[in-house]
KELUM-507868 format. One record per residue (C-alpha): y, x, z; residue in one letter. Coordinates in nm, 4 decimals. Layout:
BEGIN
          y          x          z   code
          Y          X          Z      A
...
END
This chain:
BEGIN
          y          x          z   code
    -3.1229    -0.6846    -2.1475      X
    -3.3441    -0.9964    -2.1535      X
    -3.2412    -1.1799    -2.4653      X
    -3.2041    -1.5913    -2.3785      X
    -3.3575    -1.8232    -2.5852      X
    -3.0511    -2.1314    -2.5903      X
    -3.1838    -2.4997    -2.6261      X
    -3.1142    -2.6316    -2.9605      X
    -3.2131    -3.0050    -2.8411      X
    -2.9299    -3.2548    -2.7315      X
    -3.0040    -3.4243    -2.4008      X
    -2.8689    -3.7502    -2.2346      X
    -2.6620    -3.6189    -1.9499      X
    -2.5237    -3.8826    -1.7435      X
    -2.4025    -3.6952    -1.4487      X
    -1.9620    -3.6278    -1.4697      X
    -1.9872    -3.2290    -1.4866      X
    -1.7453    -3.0107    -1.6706      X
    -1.9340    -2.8088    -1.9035      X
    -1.7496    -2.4471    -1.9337      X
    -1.8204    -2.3590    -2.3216      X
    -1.7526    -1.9432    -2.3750      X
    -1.4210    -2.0402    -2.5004      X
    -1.3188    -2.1770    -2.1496      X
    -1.4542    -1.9069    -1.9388      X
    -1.2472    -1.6546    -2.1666      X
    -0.9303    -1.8731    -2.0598      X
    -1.0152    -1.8388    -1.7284      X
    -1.1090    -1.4737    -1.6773      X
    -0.7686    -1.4007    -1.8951      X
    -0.5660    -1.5842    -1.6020      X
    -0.7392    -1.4342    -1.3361      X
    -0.7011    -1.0526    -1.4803      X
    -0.4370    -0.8231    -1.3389      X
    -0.2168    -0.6874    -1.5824      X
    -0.3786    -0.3342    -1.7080      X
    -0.6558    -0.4793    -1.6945      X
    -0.5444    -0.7478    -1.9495      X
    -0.4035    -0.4444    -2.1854      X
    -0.7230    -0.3148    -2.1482      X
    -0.9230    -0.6491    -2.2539      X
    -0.6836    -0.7177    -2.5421      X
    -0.7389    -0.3215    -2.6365      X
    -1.1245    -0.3596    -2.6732      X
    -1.0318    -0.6564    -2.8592      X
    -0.8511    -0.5214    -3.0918      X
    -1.0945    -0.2444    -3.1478      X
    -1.3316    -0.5227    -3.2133      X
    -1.1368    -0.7108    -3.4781      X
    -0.9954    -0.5471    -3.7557      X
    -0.7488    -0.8269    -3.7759      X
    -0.5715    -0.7790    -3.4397      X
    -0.2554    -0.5430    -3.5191      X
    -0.3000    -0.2537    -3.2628      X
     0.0436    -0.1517    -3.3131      X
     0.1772    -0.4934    -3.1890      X
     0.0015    -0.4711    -2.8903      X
     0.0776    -0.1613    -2.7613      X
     0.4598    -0.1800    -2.8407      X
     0.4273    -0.4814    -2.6198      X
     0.2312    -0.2637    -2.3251      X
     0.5214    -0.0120    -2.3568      X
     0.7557    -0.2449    -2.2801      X
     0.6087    -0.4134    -1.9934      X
     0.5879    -0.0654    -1.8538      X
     0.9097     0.0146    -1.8880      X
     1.0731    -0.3661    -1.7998      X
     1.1310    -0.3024    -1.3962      X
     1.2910     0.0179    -1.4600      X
     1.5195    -0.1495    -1.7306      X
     1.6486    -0.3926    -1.4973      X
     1.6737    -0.2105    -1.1862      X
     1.5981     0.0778    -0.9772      X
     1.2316     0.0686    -0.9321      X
     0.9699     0.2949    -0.6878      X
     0.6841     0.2342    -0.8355      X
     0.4843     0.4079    -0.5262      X
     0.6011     0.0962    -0.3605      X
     0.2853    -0.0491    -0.1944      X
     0.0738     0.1938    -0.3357      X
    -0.2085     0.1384    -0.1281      X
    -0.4382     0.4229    -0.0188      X
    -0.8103     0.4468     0.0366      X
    -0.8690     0.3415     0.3948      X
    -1.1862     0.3149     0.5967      X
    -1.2951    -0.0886     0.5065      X
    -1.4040    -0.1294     0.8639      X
    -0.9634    -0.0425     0.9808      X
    -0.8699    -0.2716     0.7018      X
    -1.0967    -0.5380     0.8536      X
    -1.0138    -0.4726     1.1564      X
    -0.6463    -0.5302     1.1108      X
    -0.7139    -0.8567     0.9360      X
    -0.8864    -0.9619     1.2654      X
    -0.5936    -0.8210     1.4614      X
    -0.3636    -1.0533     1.3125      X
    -0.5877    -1.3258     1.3383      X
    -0.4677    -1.6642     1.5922      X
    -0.7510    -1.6424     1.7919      X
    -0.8599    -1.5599     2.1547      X
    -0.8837    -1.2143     2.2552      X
    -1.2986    -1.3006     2.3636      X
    -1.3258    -1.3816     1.9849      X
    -1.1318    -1.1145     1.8475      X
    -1.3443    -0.8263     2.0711      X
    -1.6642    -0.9982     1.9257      X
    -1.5371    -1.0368     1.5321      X
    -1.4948    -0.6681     1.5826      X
    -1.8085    -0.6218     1.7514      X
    -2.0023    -0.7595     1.4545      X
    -1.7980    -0.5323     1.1964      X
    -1.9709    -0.2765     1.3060      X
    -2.3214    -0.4296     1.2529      X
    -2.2387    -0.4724     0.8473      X
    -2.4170    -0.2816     0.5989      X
    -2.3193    -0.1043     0.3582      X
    -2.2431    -0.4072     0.1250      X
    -2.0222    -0.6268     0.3970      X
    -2.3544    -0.8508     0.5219      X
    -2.4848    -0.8828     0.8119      X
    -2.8812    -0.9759     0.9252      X
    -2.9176    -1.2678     1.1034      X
    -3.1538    -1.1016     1.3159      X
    -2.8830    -0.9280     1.4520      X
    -2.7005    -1.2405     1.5795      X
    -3.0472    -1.3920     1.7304      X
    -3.0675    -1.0755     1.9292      X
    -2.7064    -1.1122     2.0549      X
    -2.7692    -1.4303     2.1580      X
    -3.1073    -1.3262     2.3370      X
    -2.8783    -1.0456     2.5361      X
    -2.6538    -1.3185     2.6365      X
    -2.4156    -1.4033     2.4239      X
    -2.2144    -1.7231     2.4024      X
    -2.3692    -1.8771     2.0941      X
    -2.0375    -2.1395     2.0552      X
    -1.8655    -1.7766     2.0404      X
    -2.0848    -1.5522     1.7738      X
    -2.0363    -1.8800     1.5309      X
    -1.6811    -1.8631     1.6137      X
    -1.7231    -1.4961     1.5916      X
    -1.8894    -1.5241     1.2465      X
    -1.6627    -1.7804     1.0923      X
    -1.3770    -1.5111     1.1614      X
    -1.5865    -1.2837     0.9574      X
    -1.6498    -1.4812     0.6741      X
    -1.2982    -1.5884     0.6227      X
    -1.1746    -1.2470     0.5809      X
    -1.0748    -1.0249     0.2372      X
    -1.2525    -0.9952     0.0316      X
    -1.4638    -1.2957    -0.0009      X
    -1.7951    -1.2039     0.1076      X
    -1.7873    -1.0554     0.4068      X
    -2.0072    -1.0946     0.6636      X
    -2.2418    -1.2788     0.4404      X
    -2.6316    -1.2937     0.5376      X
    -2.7596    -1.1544     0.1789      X
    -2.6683    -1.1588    -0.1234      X
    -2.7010    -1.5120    -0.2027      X
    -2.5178    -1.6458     0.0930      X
    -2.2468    -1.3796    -0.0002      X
    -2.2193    -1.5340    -0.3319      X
    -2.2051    -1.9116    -0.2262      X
    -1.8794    -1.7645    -0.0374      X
    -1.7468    -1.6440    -0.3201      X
    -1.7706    -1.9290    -0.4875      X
    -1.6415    -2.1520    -0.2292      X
    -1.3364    -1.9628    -0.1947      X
    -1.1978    -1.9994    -0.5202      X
    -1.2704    -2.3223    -0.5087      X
    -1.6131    -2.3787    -0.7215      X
    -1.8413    -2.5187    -0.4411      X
    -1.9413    -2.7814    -0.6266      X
    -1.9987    -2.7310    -0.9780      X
    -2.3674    -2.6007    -1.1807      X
    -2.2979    -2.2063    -1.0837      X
    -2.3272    -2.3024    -0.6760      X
    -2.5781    -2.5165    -0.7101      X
    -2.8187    -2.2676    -0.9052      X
    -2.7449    -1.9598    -0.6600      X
    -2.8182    -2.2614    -0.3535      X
    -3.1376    -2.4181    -0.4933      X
    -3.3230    -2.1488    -0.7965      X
    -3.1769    -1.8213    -0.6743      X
    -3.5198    -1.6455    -0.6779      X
    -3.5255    -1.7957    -1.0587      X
    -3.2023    -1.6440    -1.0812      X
    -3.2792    -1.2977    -0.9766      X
    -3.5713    -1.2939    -1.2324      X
    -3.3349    -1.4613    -1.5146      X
    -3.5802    -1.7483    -1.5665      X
    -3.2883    -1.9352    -1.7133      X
    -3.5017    -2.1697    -1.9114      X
    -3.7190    -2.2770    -1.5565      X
    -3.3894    -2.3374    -1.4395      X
    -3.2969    -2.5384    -1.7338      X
    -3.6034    -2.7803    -1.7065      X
    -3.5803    -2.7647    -1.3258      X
    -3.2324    -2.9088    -1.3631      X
    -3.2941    -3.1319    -1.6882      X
    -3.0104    -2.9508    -1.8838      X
    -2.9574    -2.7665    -2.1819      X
    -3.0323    -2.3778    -2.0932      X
    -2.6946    -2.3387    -2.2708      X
    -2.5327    -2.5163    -1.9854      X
    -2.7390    -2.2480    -1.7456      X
    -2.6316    -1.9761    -1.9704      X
    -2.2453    -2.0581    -1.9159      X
    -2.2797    -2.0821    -1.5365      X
    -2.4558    -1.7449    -1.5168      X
    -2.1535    -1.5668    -1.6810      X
    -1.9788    -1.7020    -1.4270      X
    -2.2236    -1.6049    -1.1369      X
    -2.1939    -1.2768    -1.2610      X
    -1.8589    -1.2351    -1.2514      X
    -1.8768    -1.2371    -0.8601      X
    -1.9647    -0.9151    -0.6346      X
    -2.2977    -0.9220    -0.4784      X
    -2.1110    -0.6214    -0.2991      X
    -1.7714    -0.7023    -0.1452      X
    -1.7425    -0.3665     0.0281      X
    -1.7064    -0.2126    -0.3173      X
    -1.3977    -0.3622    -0.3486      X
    -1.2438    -0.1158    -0.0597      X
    -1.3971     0.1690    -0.2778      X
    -1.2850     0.0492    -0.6098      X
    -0.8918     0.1510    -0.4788      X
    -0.7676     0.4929    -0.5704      X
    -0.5807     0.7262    -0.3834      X
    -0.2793     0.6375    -0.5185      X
    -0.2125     0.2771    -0.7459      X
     0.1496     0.2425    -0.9534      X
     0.2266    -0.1202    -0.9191      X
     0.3838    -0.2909    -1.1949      X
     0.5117    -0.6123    -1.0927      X
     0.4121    -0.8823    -1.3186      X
     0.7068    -1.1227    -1.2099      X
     1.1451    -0.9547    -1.1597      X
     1.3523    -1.2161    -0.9717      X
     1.7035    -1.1568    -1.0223      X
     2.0445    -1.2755    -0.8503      X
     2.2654    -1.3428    -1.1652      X
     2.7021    -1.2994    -1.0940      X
     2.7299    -1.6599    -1.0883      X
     2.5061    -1.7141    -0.8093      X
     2.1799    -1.8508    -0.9798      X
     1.8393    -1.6446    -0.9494      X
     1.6524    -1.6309    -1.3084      X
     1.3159    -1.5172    -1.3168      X
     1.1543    -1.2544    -1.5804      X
     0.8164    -1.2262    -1.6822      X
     0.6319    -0.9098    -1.7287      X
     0.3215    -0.9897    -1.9127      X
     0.1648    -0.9767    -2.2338      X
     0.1868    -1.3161    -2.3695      X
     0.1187    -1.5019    -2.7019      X
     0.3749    -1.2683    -2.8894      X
     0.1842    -0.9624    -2.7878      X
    -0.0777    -1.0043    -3.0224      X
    -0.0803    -1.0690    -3.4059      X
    -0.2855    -1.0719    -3.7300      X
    -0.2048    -0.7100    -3.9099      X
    -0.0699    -0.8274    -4.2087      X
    -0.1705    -0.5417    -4.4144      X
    -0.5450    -0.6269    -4.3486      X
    -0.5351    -1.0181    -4.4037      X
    -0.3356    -0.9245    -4.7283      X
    -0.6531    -0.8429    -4.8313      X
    -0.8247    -1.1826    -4.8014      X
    -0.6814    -1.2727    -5.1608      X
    -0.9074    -0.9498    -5.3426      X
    -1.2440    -1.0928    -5.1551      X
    -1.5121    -1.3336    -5.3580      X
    -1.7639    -1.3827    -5.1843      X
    -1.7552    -1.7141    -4.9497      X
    -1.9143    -1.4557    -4.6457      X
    -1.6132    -1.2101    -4.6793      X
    -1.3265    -1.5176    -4.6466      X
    -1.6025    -1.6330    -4.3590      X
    -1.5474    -1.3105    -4.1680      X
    -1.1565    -1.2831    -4.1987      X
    -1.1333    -1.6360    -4.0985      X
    -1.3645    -1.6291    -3.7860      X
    -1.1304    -1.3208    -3.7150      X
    -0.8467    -1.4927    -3.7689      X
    -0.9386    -1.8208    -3.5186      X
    -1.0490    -1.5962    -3.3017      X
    -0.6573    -1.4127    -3.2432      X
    -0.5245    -1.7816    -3.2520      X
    -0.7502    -1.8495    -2.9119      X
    -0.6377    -1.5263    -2.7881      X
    -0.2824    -1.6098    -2.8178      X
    -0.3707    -1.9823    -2.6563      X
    -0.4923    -1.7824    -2.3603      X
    -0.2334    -1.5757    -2.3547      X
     0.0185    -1.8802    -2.3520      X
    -0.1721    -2.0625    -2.1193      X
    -0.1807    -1.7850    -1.9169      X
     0.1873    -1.7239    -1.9019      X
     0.3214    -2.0865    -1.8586      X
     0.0840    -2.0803    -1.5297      X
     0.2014    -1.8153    -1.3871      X
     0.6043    -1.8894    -1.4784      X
     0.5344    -2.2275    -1.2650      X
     0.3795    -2.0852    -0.9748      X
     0.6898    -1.8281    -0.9548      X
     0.9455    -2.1041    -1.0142      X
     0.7748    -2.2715    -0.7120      X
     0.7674    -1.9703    -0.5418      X
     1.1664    -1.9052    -0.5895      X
     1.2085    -2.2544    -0.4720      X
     1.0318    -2.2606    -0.1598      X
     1.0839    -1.9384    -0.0613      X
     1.4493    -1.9243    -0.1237      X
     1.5784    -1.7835     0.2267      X
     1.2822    -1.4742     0.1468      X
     1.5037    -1.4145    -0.1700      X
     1.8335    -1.4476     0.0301      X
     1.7826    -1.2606     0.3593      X
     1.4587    -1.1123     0.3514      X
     1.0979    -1.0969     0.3821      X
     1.2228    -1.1840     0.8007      X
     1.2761    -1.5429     0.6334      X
     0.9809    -1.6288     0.4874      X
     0.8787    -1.9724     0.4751      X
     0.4980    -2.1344     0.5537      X
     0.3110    -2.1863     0.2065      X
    -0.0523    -2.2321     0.1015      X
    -0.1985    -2.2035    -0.2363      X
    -0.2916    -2.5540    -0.1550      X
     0.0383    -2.7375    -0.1129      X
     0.1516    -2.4833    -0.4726      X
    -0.1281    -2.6836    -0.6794      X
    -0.0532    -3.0118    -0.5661      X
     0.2556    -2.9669    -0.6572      X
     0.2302    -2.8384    -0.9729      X
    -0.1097    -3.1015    -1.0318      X
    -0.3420    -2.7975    -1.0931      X
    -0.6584    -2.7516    -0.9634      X
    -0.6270    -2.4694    -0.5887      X
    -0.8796    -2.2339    -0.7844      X
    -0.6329    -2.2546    -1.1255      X
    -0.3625    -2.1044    -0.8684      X
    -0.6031    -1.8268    -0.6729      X
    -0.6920    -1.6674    -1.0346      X
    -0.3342    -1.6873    -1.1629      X
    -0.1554    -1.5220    -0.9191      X
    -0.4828    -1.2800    -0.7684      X
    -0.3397    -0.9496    -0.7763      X
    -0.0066    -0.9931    -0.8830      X
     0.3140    -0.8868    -0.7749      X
     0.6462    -0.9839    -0.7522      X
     0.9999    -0.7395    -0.7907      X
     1.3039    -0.8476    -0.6297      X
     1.5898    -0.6781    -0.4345      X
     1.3725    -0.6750    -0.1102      X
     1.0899    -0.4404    -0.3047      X
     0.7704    -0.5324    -0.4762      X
     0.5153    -0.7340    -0.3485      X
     0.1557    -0.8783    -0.4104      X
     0.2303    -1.2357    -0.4612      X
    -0.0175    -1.3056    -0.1624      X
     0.2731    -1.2257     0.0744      X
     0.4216    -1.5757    -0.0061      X
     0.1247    -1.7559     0.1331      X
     0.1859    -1.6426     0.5045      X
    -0.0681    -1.7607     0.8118      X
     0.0712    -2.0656     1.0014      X
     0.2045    -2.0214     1.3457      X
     0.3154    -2.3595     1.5596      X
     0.6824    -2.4551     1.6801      X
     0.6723    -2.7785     1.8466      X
     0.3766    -2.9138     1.6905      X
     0.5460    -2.8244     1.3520      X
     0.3900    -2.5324     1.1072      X
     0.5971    -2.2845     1.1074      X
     0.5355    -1.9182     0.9363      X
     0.3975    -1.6353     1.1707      X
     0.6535    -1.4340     1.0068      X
     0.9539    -1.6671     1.1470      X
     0.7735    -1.5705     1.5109      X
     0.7864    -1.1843     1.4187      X
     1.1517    -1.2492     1.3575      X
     1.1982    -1.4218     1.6340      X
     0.9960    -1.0768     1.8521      X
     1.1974    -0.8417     1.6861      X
     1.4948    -1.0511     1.7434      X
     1.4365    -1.1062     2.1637      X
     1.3714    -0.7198     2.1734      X
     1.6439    -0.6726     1.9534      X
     1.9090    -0.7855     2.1800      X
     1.7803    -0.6925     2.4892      X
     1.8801    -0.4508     2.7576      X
     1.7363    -0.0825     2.6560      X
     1.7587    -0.0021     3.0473      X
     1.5333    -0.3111     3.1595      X
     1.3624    -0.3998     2.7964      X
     1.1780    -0.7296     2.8133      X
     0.7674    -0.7743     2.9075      X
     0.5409    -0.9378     2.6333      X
     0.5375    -1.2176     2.9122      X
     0.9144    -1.2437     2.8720      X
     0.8884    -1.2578     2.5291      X
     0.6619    -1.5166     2.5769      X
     0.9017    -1.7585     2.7669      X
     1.1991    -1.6937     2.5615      X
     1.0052    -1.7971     2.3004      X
     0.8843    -2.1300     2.4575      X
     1.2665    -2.1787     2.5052      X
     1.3191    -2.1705     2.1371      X
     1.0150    -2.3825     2.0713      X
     0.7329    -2.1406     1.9719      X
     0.4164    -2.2021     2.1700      X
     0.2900    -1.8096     2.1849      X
     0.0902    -1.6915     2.4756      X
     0.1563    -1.3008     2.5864      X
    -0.1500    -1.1653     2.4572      X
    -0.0537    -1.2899     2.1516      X
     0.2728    -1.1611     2.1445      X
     0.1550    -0.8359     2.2368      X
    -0.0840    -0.8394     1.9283      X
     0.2441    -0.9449     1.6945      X
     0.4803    -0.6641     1.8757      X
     0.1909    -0.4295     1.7744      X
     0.1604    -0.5369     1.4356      X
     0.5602    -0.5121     1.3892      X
     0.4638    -0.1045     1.5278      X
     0.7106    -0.2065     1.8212      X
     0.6157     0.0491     2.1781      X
     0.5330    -0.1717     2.4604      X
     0.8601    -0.2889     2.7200      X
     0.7885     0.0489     2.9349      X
     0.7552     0.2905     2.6113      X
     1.1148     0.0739     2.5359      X
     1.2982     0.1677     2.8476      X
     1.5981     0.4034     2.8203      X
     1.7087     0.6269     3.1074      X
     2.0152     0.6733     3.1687      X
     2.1609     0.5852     2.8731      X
     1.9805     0.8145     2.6693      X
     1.6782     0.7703     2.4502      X
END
């Protein structure tokens, strides 16, 4: 590896920037880690200071184990997901899309025409256009594409794929995008220090933002085969219904408490003389004390984001994942005056255990459908599908189009094609697949 030479020299910066010092990025890719992967972290930590009791730590990891089972009844096989083909998974993303069907047929159309790494050559699309495509409908087409999980696809190389990256967790603006957007071929040939002068900033500065640039995939597709066959799910956050009415929420995480100086080592400190030997065990020390501030920061994040969570989404909690509410990561930071990319890491790849089952904590964040002009969940018009077909008359089941007007009655504004690609989704047979005969099914 190609050691970097850091700029000793202070320099007059003048420009408002938030300089991320190691300490800082440490914080953040703690928050951002899923939960074995944490254990894992803290593990490799532990194995690299002698200070760090390893004993602590992994009575800790036994008990978050064992926490949902504790409680209640728990299947951990519940949404265990299994390794699909990326181009289905993509595909269904698209399927449950709010867009026209002309859109939708072309989004899927240009799936096909990704590499192996999720990006697509603009060549391609100049062709398309050249054969006669509408070229308001391949942008439309292509901004589909690039919207979709996970961030990255349907980039046009590697840089553009990780200027999406960045601008989806909300970093579009800071000294990491605008190296990849203006020295990425100094990049690629980690000529830090060019960059450095280029930019007239310390090359420590450039250092920090590179550890973040690397922390993105140059290869979103990877992420499909990064999933094994079959993934236990331990949910990170247990919402329980106390007798007196009240929901309390549990944490299952490693916080500050799960890690600790082993006494029986820093017992030693008093037998050392030399000044380099209290040095080390000191460094070692401060260095578990950050840890734990991490850890701490960590957890108070994610307890807010579920208390918001229980409050918003209270009728989910009541009757059902039929009631959830409209939410966006957005509207959660505001609220809780955090920045939108604070919220992403702390709750990416999380999950939540309640009576209804577990679920990833993305569920709660639900695409937007309208009801008289008003935002309104897409899973309030699924209930409102399964409820029409629900009630109707096995003999003479409703048509997609009479979905589609009962609907409009109740205030939803959902054309039939739509509610044909929602009655899919929901795995409901089409009105004529419905129909019973005679009385019998």
């Amino acid at each position: 590896m190609i050691a970097l030479e850091i700029a000793c020299k202070q320099q007059m910066i003048q420009e408002p920037v938030l300089a991320l010092n190691p300490q800082m990025l440490q914080a953040i890719h703690i928050l951002q880690m899923p939960s074995d992967e944490l254990f894992d972290y803290l593990l490799k930590e532990a194995e690299e200071n002698p200070l760090l009791s390893f004993d602590i730590l992994d009575n800790a990891e036994k008990r978050r184990q064992t926490a949902a089972v504790e409680y209640e009844k728990f299947d951990p096989l519940l949404y265990a997901e299994s390794e699909e083909d990326p181009l289905e998974i993509l595909r269904l993303q698209i399927a449950t899309s709010a867009i026209s069907v002309d859109i939708e047929r072309l989004g899927c159309a240009l799936l096909e025409m990704l590499d192996q790494n999720g990006c697509i050559d603009r060549k391609v699309l100049d062709n398309m256009c050249k054969n006669g495509v509408n070229p308001g409908q391949l942008q439309q087409a292509m901004e589909l594409l690039r919207s979709l999980e996970p961030a990255g696809i349907g980039a046009y190389d590697v840089q553009d794929c990780l200027l999406l990256q960045l601008d989806r967790i909300g970093e579009n603006g800071g000294l990491a995008y605008q190296i990849i957007h203006e020295h990425f071929g100094l990049l690629t040939n980690n000529q830090l220090p060019s960059i450095a002068r280029r930019l007239s900033i310390p090359v420590s500065r450039v250092v920090l933002a590179v550890n973040l640039i690397r922390s993105l995939n140059p290869k979103p597709f990877s992420e499909f085969t990064r999933r094994d066959l079959y993934r236990y799910i331990i949910p990170d956050i247990l919402i329980r219904k106390r007798p007196e009415g009240h929901y309390e929420i549990l944490l299952n995480q490693l916080g500050e408490d799960s890690i600790a100086v082993d006494q029986s080592y820093a017992e030693l400190v008093n037998d050392f003389d030399s000044m380099t030997e209290h040095a080390y065990v000191n460094e070692k020390i401060e260095k578990i004390k950050w840890l734990q501030t991490c850890l701490e920061h960590r957890r108070k994040t994610i307890s807010a984001c579920a208390a918001r969570i229980l409050a918003v989404q209270m009728s989910f909690f009541e009757n059902g994942p039929d009631a959830i509410q409209a939410y966006s990561r957005k509207k959660l930071a505001r609220e809780l005056n955090i920045h939108e990319s604070t919220v992403c890491r702390a709750l990416k790849d999380k999950y939540i255990d309640c009576k209804w089952g577990v679920f990833p904590l993305s569920l709660f964040f639900s695409q937007p459908a309208v009801l008289n002009n008003t935002i309104v969940s897409r899973d309030s018009v699924y209930k409102a599908i399964k409820r029409i077909i629900a009630s109707e008359d096995p003999q003479s089941p409703v048509s997609d189009d009479a979905i589609s007007e009962l609907l409009g009655k109740d205030g939803y504004s959902v054309k039939r094609r739509t509610v044909t690609k929602y009655r899919e989704t929901l795995g409901i047979p089409s009105a004529a697949k419905r129909k019973v005969f005679d009385g019998i099914k």
